[in-house]
Every structure is written in structure tokens, then in C-alpha cells.
N, CA and C atoms as a LAMMPS dump frame, in Angstrom:
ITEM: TIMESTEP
0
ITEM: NUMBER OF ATOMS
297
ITEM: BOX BOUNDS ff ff ff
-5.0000000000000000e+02 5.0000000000000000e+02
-5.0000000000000000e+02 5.0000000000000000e+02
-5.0000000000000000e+02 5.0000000000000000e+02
ITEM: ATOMS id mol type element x y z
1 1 1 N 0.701 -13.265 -10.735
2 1 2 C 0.3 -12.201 -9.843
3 1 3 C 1.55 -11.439 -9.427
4 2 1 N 1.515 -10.087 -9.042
5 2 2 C 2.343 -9.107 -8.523
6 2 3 C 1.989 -8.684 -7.164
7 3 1 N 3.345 -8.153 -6.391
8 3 2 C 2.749 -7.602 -5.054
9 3 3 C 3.45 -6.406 -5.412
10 4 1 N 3.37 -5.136 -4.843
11 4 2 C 3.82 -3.813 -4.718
12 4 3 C 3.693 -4.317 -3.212
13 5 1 N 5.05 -4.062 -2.867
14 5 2 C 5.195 -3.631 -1.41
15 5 3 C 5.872 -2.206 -1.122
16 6 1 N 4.996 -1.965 0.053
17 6 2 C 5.829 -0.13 0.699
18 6 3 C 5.643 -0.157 1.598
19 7 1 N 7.139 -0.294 2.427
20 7 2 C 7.65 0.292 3.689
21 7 3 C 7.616 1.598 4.247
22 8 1 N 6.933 2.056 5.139
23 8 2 C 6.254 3.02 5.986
24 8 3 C 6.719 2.512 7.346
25 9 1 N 6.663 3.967 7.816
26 9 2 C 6.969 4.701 8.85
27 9 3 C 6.435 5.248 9.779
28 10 1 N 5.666 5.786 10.443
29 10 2 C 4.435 6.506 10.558
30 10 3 C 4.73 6.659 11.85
31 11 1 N 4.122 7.98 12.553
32 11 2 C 4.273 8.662 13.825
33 11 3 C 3.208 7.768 14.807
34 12 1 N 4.239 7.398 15.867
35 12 2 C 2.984 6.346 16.72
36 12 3 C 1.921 6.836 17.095
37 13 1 N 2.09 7.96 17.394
38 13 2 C 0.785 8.364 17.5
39 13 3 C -0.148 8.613 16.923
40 14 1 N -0.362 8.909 15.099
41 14 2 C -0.925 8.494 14.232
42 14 3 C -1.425 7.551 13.611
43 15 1 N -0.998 6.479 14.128
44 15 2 C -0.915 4.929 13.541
45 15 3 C -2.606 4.18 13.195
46 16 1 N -3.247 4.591 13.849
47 16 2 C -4.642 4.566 14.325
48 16 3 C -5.45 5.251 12.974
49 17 1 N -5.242 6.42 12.896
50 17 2 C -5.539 7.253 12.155
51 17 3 C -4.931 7.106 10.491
52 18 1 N -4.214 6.727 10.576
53 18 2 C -3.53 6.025 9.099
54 18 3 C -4.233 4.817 8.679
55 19 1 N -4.412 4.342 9.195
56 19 2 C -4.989 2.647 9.127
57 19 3 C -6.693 2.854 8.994
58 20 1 N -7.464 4.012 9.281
59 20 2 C -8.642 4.518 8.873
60 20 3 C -8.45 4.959 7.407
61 21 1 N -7.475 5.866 7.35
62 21 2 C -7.485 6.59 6.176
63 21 3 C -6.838 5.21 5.289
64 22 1 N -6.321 4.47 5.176
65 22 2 C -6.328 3.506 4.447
66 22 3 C -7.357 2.606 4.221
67 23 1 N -8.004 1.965 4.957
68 23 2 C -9.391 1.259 5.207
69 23 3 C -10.687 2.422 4.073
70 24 1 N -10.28 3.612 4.69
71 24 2 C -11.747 4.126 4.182
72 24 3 C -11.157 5.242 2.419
73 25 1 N -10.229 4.962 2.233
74 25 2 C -9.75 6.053 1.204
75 25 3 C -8.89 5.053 0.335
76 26 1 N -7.962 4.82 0.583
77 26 2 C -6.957 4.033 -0.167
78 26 3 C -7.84 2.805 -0.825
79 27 1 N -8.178 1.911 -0.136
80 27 2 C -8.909 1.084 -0.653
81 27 3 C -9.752 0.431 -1.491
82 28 1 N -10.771 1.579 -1.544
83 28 2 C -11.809 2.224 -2.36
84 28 3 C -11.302 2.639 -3.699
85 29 1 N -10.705 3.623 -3.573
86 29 2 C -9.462 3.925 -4.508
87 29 3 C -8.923 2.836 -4.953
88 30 1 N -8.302 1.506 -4.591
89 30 2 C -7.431 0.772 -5.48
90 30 3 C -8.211 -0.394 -5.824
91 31 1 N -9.642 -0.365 -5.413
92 31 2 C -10.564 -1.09 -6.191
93 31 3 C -11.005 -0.484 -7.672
94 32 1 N -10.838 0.578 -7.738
95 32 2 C -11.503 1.206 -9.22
96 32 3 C -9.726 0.814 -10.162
97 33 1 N -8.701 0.406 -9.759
98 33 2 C -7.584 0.41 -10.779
99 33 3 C -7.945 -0.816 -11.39
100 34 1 N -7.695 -0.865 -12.505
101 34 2 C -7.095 -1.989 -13.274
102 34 3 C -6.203 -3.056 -12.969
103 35 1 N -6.586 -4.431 -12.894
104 35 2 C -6.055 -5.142 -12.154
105 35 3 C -5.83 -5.831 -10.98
106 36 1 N -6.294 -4.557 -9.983
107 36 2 C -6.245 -5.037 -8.476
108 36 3 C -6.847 -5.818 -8.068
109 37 1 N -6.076 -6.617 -7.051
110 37 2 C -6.588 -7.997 -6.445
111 37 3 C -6.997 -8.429 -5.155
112 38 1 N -5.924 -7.252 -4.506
113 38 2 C -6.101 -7.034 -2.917
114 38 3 C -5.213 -6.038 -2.104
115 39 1 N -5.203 -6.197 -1.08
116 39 2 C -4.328 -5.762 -0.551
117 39 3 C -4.198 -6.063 0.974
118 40 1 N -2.78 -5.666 1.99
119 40 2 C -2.801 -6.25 2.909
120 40 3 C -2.333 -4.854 4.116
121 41 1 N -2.596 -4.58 4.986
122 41 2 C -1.79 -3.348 5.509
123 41 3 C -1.102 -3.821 7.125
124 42 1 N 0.127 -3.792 7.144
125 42 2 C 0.81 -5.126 8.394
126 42 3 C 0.905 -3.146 8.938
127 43 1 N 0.69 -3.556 10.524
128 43 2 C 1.673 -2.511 11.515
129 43 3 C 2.274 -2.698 12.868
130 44 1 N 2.866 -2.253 12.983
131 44 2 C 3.706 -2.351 14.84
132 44 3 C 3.268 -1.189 15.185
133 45 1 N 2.476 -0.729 16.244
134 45 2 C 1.789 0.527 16.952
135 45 3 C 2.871 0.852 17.564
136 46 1 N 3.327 0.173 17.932
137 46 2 C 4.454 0.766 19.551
138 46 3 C 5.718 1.247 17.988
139 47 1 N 5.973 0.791 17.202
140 47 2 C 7.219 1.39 16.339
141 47 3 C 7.286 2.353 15.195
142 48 1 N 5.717 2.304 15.045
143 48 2 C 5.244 2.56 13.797
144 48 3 C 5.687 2.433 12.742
145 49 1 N 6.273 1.284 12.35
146 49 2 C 6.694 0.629 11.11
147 49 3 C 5.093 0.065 11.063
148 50 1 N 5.296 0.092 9.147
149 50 2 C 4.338 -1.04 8.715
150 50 3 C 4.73 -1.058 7.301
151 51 1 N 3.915 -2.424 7.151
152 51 2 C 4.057 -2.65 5.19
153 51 3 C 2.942 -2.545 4.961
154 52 1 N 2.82 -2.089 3.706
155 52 2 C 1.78 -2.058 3.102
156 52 3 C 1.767 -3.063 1.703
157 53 1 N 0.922 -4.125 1.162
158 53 2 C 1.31 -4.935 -0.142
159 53 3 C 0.176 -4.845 -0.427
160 54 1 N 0.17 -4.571 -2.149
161 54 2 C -0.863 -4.437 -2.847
162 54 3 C -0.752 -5.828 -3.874
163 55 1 N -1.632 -6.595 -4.382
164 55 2 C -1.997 -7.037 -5.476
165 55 3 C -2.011 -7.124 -6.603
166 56 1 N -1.728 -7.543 -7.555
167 56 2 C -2.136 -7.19 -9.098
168 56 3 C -2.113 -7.904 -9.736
169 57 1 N -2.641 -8.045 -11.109
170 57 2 C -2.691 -9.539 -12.01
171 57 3 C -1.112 -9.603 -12.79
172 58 1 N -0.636 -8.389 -12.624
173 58 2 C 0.759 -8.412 -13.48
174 58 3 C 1.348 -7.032 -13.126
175 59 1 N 2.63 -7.342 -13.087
176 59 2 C 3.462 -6.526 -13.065
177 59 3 C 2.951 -5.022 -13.646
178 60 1 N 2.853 -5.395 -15.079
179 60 2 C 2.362 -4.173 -15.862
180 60 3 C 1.207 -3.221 -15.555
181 61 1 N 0.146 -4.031 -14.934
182 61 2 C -0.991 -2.893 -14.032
183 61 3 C -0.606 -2.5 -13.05
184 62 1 N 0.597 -2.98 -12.371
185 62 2 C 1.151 -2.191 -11.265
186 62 3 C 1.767 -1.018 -11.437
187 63 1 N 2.367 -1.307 -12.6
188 63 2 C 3.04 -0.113 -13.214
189 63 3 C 2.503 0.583 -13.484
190 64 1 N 1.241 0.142 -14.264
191 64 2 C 0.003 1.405 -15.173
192 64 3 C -0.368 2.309 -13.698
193 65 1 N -0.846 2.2 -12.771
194 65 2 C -1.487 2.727 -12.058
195 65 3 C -0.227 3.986 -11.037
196 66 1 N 1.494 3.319 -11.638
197 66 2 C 2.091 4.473 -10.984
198 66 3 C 2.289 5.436 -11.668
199 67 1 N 2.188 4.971 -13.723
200 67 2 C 2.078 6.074 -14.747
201 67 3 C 0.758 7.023 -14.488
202 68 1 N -0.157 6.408 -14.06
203 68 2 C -1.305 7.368 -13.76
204 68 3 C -1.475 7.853 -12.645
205 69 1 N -0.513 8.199 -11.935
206 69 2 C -0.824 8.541 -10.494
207 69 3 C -1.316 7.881 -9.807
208 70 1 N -1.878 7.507 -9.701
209 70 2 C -2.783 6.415 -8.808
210 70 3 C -1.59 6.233 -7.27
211 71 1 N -1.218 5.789 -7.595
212 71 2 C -0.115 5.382 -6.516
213 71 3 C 0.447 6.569 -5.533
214 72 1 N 0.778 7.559 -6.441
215 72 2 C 1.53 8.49 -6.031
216 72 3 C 0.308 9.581 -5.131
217 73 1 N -0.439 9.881 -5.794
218 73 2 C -1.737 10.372 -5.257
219 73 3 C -2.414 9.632 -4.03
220 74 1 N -2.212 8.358 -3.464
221 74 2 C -2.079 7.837 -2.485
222 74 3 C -1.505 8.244 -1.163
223 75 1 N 0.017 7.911 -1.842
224 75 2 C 0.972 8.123 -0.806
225 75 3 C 0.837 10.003 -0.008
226 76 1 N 0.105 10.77 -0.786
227 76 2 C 0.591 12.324 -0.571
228 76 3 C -0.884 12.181 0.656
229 77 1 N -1.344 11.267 0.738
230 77 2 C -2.638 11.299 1.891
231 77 3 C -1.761 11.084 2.627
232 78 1 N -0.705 10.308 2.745
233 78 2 C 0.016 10.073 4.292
234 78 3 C 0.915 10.84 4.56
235 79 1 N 1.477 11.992 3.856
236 79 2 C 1.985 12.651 4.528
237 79 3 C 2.355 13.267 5.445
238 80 1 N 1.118 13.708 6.154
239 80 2 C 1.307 14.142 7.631
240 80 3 C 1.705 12.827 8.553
241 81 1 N 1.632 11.764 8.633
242 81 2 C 1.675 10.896 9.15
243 81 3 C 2.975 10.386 9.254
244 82 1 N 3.71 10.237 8.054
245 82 2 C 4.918 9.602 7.787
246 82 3 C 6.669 10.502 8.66
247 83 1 N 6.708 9.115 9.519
248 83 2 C 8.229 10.318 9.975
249 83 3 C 9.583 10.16 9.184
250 84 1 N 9.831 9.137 8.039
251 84 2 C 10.317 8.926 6.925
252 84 3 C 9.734 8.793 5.416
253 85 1 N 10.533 9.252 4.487
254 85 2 C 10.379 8.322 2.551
255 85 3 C 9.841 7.145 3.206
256 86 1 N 8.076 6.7 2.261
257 86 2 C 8.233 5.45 2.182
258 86 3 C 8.844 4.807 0.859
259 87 1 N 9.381 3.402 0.946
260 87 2 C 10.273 2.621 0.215
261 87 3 C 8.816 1.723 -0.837
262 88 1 N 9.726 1.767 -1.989
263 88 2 C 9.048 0.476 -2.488
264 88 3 C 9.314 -0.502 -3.383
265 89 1 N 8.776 -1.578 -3.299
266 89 2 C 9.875 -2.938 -4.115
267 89 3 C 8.49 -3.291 -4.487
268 90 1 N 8.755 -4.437 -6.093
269 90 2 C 8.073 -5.354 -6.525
270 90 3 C 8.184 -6.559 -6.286
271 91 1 N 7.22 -7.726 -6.337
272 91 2 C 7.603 -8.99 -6.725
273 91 3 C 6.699 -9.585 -7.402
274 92 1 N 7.531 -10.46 -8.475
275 92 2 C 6.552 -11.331 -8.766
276 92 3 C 5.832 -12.346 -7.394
277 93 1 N 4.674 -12.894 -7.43
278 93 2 C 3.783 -13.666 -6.333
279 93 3 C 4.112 -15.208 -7.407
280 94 1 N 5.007 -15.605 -5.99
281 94 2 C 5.906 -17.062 -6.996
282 94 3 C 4.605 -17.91 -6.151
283 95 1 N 4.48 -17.979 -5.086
284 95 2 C 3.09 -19.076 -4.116
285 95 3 C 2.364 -17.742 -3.207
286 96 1 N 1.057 -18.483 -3.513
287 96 2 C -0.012 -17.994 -2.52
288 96 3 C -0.528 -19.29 -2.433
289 97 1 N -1.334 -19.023 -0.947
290 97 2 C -2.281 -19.887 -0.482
291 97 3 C -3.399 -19.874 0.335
292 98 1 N -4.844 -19.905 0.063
293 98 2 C -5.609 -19.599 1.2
294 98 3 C -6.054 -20.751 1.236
295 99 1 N -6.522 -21.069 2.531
296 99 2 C -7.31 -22.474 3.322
297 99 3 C -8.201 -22.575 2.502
């Protein structure tokens, strides 16, 4: 398994409103990609930092979906929102665990 993680920024006072538009848009959206497994969306209201980590069965559908936009076509929904570039790193998923 793969995670895509992206570090975000977001205007506190938006924070609310980002976390809809992720829930009801993003989501939906990264259920129709290839691969996807899940995803997780962490935030601090009072700082408006958050991560965002996505899922995938492999590296390579993570990738496929930034050759197809997918990803990038994402991120341009948060624009108004964002008060920095968000960042982004891979990893391989060395342990997971659910109860």
C-alpha cells in the first residue's frame, strides 16, 4: 500500500468550509480512481494546518491519477482557501492496523 500525503494550510476561517468541500467533492472523486483505498483529512482549526493522506494499492496508481489530473484538479478546488503551496510526499505503508 501507498499513502500520498499533502500538507495544507488553509485560512482559519475557512477551515469548516474546506473540510465540506472535501467530504462532499474530493472524495467522491477519489473513489472513481484506480486503486484508491481511503483516505484521511487531519486539521487544527485554531492554525489551519492540516494533512491530508490518501491511499493506494501502489505507488504507481498514485502516480497514474497525478498523470491524469486527478490530483491536480483537486487541489485547484482549494484554492481560495489555501494561505500557502500545498506540499506533497509519498510513502510506502510499511504497518497498518485496524482493531
Amino acid at each position: 500500500m501507498y499513502a500520498r500525503v499533502t500538507n495544507i494550510h488553509i485560512k482559519t476561517d475557512k477551515v469548516q468550509e474546506a473540510i465540506s468541500l472535501y467530504e462532499n467533492s474530493v472524495l467522491p472523486a477519489a473513489e472513481s480512481q484506480a486503486g484508491f483505498q481511503g483516505a484521511l483529512l487531519l486539521t487544527d482549526a485554531p492554525t489551519g494546518h492540516g494533512l491530508t493522506i490518501t491511499f493506494w494499492n501502489s505507488k504507481n496508481e498514485a502516480l497514474a491519477n497525478e498523470q491524469n489530473l486527478y490530483y491536480q484538479n483537486q487541489l485547484v478546488k482549494f484554492m481560495p482557501y489555501f494561505t500557502d503551496p500545498p506540499t506533497r510526499e509519498g510513502f510506502e505503508v510499511s504497518l497498518f492496523r485496524k482493531p
